[in-house]
N, C-alpha and C positions, 0 to 999 in steps of 0.2 A: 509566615508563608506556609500554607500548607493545601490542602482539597482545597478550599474555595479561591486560590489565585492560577488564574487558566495561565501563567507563562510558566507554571512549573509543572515536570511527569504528573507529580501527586495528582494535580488541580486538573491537568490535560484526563488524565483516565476517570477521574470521578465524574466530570464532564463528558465523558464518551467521546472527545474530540483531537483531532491528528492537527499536528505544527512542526513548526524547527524540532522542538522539545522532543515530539513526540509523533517522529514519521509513518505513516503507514505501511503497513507488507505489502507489497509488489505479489500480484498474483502470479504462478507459475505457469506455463504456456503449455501444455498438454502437447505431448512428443507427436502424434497423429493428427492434430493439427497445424505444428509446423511443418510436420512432412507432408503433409497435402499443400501447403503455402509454395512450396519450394519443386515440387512433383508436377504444377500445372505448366503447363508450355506457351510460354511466350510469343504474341506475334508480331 
């Protein structure tokens, strides 16, 4: 098992590709964003 079996890290990052193994990062929300989400008023 090594790069060429996609269920393992090794094999997931030589593949460029995200699983169980190998989750993707969660993008950060930009602070002026969510404060204009929460800033607009409700009707």
């Amino acid at each position: 098992m090594g790069r060429g079996d996609r269920r393992t890290r090794k094999g997931k990052i030589w593949k460029k590709s995200s699983g169980n193994t190998r989750p993707r990062k969660k993008k950060k929300i930009k602070a002026k964003a969510k404060a204009a989400k929460v800033s607009e008023p409700t009707a």
